[in-house]
C-alpha positions as CSV (number, residue, x, y, z in Angstrom):
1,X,-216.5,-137.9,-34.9
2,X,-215.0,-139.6,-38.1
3,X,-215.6,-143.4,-38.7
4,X,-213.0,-145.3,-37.4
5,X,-212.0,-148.9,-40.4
6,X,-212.0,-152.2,-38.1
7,X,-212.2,-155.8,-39.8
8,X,-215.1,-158.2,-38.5
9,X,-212.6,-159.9,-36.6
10,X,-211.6,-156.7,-34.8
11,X,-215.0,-155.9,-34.6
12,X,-216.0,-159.8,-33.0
13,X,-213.0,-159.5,-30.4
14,X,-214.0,-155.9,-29.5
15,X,-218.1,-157.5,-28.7
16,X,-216.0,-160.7,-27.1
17,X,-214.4,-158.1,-25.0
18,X,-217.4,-156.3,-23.6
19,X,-219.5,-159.3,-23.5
20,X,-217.0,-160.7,-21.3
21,X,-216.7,-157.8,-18.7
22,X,-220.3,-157.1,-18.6
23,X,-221.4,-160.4,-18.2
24,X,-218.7,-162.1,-15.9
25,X,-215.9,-159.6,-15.2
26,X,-218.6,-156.6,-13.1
27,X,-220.3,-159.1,-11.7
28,X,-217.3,-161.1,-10.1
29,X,-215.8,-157.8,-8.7
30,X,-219.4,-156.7,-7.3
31,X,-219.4,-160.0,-5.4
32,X,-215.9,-159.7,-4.6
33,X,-217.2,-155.9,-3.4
34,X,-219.8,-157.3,-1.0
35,X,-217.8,-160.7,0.3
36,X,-214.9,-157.8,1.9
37,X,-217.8,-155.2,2.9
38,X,-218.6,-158.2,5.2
39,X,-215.2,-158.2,6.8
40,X,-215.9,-155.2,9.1
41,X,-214.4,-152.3,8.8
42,X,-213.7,-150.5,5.1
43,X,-210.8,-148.5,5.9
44,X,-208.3,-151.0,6.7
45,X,-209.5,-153.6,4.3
46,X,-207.4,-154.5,1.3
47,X,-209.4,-156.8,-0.3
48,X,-212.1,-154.1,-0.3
49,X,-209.9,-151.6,-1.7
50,X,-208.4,-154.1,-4.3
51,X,-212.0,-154.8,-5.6
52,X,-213.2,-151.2,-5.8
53,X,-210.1,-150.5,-8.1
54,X,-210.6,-153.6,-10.2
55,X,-214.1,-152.1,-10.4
56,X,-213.1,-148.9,-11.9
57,X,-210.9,-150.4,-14.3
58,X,-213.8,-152.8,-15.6
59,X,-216.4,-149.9,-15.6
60,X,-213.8,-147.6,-17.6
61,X,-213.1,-150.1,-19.9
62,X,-216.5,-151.4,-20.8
63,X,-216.7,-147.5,-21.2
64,X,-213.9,-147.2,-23.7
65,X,-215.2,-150.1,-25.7
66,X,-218.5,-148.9,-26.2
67,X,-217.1,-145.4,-27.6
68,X,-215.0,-147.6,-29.8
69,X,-218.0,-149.8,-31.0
70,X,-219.7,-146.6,-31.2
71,X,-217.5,-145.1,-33.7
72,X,-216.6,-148.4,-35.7
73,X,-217.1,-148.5,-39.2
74,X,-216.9,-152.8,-39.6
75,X,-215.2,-153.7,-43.2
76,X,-215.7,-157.0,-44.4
77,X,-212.8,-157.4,-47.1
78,X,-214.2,-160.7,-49.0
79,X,-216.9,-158.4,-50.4
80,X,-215.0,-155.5,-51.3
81,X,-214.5,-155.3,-55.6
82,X,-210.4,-154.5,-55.1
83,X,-209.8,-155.6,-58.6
84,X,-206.4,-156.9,-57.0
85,X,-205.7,-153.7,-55.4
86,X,-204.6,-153.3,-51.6
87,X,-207.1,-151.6,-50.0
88,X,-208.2,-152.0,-46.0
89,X,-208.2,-155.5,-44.6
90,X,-206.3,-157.1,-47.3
91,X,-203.5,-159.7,-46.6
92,X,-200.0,-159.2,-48.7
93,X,-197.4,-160.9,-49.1
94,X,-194.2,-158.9,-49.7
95,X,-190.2,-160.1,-50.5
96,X,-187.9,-157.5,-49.1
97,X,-185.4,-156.5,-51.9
98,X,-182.6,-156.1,-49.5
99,X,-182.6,-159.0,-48.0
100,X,-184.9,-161.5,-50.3
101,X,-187.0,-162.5,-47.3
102,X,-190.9,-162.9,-47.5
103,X,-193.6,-160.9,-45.1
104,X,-196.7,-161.2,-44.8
105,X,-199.3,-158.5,-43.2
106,X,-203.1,-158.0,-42.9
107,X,-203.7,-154.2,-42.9
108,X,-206.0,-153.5,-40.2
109,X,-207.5,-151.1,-38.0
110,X,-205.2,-149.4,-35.0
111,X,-206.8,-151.4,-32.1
112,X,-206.2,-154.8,-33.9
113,X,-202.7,-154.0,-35.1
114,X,-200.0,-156.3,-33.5
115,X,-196.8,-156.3,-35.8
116,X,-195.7,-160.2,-34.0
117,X,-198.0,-161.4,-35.4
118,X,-198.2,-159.9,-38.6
119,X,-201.4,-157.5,-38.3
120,X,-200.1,-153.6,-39.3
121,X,-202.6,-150.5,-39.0
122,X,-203.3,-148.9,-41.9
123,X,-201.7,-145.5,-40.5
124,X,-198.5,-147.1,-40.7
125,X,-196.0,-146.2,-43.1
126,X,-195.5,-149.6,-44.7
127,X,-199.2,-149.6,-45.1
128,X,-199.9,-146.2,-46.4
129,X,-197.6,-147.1,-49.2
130,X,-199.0,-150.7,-49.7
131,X,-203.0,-149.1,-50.2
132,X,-203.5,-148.5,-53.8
133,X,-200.7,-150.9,-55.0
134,X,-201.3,-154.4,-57.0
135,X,-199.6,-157.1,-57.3
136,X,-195.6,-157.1,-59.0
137,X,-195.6,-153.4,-57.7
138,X,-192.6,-152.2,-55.9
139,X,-193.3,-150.2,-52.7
140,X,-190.5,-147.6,-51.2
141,X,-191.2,-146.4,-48.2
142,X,-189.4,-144.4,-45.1
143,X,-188.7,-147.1,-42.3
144,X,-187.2,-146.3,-39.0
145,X,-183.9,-147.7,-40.0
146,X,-183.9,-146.4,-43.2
147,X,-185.5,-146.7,-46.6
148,X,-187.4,-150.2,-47.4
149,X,-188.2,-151.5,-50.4
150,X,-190.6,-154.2,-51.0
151,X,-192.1,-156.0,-54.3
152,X,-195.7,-157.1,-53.4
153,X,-195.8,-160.9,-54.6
154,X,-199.5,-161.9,-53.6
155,X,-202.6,-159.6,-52.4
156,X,-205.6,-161.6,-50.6
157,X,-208.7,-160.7,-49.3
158,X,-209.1,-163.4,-46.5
């Protein structure tokens, strides 16, 4: 299986993540697990029920996050040589040429993306038009409600 890009932060939450369901999360639902076995019989109890789903969700997602760790390949922008390129992780700061309004986004990997607040995967559109572009560039790319354009003010690598 091919590398998949994630930034350190990505990467950090991801650990966070697992750290947090292996270490508190499977061992609060296996207590809850044990706590309802005591209540008598199995087949009418909720709570038991309840738990044993909650467990399955925990197991398959500590599951899911270790393929994804698995499969990671962490890119740490601030030592990247970009020569004032956008490549992976950067930040960039755009002003839409329709409207004159300014945007920033942080082009990361598809499990950190999160457009609210600004965080776009790097198989976007916008952002596989925004790699490989330096500052005073204008970008043109196909948006859902049409053609964009963009002039790229600022490119960071925070």
């Amino acid at each position: 299986m091919n590398k998949v890009p994630m930034t350190l932060r990505g990467h950090q939450l991801l650990q966070d993540e697992l750290k947090q369901l292996k270490a508190v999360d499977r061992p609060a639902v296996i207590s809850a697990i044990a706590e309802a076995r005591a209540h008598g019989d199995l087949r009418e109890n909720a709570e038991y029920h309840a738990a044993k789903d909650q467990q399955g969700f925990i197991e398959g997602r500590i599951k899911e996050l270790e393929g994804k760790l698995s499969h990671l390949q962490v890119i740490d922008v601030t030592t990247v040589n970009a020569r004032g390129k956008i490549v992976f992780g950067s930040t960039v700061e755009l002003l839409d040429e329709d409207t004159g309004k300014e945007i920033v986004y942080k082009i990361v990997g598809e499990d950190e993306s999160d457009i609210k607040t600004g965080m776009i995967s790097y198989t976007s559109p916008i952002a596989r038009a925004l790699i490989g572009k330096n500052e005073g560039d204008i970008v043109t790319f196909a948006a859902p409600g049409g053609e964009k354009k963009y002039e790229v003010i600022e490119v960071r690598y925070i």
